[in-house]
C-alpha positions as CSV (number, residue, x, y, z in Angstrom):
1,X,0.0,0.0,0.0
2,X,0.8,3.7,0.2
3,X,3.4,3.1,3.2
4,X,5.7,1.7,0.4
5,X,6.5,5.4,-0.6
6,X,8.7,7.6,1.7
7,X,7.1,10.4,-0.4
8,X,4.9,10.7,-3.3
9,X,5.3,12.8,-6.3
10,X,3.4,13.5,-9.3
11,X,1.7,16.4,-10.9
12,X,-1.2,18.7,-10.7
13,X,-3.3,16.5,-12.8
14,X,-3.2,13.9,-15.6
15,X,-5.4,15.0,-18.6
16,X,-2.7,17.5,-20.3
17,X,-3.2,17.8,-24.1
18,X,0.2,19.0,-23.9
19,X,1.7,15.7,-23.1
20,X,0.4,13.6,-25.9
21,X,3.2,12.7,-28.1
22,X,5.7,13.8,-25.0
23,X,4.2,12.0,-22.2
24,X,1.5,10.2,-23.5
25,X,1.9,7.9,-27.0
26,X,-0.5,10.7,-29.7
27,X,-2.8,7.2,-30.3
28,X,-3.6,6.5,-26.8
29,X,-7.4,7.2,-26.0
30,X,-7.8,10.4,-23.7
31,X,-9.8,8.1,-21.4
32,X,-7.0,6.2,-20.4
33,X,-4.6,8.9,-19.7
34,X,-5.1,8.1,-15.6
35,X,-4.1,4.6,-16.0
36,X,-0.7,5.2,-18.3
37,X,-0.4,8.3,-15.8
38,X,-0.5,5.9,-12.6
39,X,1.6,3.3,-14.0
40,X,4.9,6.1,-13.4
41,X,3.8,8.1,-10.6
42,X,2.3,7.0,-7.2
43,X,-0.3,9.5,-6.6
44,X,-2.3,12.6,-8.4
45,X,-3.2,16.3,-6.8
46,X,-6.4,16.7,-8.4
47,X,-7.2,20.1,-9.1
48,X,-10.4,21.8,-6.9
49,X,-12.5,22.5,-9.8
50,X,-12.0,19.1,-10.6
51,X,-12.8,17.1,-7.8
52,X,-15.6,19.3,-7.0
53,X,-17.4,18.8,-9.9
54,X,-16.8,14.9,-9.7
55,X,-19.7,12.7,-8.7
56,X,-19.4,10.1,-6.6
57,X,-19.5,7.4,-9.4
58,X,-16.6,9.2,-11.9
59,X,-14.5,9.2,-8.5
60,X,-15.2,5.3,-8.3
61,X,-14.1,5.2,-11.9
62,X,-11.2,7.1,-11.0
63,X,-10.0,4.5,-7.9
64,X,-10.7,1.6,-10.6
65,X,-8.4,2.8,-12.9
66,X,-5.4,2.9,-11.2
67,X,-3.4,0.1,-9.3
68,X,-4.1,-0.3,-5.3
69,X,-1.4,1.8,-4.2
70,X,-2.2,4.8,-5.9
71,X,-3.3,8.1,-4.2
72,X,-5.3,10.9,-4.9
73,X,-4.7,13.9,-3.2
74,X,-7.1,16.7,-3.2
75,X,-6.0,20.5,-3.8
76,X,-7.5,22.9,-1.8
77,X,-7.0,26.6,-1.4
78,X,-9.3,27.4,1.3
79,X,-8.4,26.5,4.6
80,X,-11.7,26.5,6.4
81,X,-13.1,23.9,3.4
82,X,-10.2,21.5,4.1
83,X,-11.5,19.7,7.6
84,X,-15.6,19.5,5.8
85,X,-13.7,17.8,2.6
86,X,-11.4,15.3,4.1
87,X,-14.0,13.6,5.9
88,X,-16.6,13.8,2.8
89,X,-13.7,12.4,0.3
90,X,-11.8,10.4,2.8
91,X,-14.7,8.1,2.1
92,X,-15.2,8.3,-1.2
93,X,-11.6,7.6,-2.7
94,X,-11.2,4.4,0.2
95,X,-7.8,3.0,0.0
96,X,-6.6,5.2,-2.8
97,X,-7.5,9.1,0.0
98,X,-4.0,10.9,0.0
99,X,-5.4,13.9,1.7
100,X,-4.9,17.6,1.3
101,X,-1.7,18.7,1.2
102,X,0.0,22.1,2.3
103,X,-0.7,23.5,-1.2
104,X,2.4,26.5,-0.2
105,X,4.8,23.6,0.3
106,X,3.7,20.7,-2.0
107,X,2.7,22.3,-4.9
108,X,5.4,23.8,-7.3
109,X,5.4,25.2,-10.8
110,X,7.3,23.2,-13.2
111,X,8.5,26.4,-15.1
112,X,11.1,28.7,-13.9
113,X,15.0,27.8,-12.1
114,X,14.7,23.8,-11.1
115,X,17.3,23.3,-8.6
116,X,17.6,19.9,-7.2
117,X,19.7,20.4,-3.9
118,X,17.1,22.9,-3.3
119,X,14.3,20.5,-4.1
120,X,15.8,17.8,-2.1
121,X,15.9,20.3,1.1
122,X,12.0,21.0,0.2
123,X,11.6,17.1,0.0
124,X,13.6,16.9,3.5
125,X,10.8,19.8,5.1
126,X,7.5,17.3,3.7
127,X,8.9,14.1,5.2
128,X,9.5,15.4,8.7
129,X,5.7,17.3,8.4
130,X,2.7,15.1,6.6
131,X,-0.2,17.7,8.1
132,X,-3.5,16.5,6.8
133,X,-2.0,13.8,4.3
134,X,-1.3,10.1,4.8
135,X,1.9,10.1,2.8
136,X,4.2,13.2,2.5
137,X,3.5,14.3,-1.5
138,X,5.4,16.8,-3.6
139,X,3.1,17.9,-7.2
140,X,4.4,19.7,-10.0
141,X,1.9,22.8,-11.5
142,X,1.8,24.2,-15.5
143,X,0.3,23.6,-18.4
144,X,1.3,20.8,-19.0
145,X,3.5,20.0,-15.8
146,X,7.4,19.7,-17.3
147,X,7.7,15.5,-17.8
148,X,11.2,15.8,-18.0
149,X,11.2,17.9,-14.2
150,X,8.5,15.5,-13.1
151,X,10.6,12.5,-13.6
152,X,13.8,14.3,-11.9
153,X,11.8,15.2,-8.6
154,X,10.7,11.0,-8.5
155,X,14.0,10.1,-9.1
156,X,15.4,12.2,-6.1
157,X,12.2,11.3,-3.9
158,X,13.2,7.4,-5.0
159,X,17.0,8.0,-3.3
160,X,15.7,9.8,-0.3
């Protein structure tokens, strides 16, 4: 389960046109982006107006498509909301709840200087703090999040 991962990283996301033929092979159906998505990164932030417009069976289809370890972790930018949503998603997502993460210390844009001592320090800070998460998780931001960056930040995480 989710306790093999020290901590999780993977991207604000999986549904970025900008990753077919990058990320994604161009004749791969959009509705199985989540599953070739989940089979290289352990866990998902799912952006708010996402998940807040999900029903409760597309979040079902969601957990099926992915393998039993994988997480879902909710963004959410207003404090007060976070508390109300954990318990009303916890049960929803089952095995596969990752919580809501620190959004000021898990989230990061992809663009801009990438600095990996600097990102292993930031790694360093989310494993000694989970907050409101099960398992510490770092998420890469943009559109589309930077693959190549992506794949760095899992390696270092990996080696941690």
């Amino acid at each position: 389960m989710a306790a093999m991962h020290k901590l999780i990283v993977g991207a604000r996301g999986w549904d970025h046109p900008g990753w077919v033929d990058v990320f994604y092979p161009a004749d791969l159906p959009q509705a199985w982006r989540l599953t070739y998505y989940a089979n290289e990164f352990p866990g998902v932030l799912l952006p708010e107006t996402l998940w807040l417009s999900a029903t409760p069976a597309r979040v079902a289809g969601w957990c099926e498509e992915v393998a039993d370890d994988f997480l879902f972790f909710l963004e959410c930018r207003d404090a007060l909301r976070v508390v109300p949503t954990a318990r009303r998603y916890q049960k929803l997502f089952r095995s596969h709840w990752g919580g809501v993460p620190d959004i000021a210390t898990a989230l990061m844009p992809s663009a801009g200087i990438f600095d990996l001592r600097a990102l292993r320090r930031r790694f360093e800070v989310l494993l000694g703090f989970s907050g409101s998460v099960l398992v510490p998780a770092f998420f890469l931001s943009g559109d589309p999040p930077d693959i190549g960056r992506l794949r760095q930040a899992k390696m270092l995480a990996d080696m941690l």
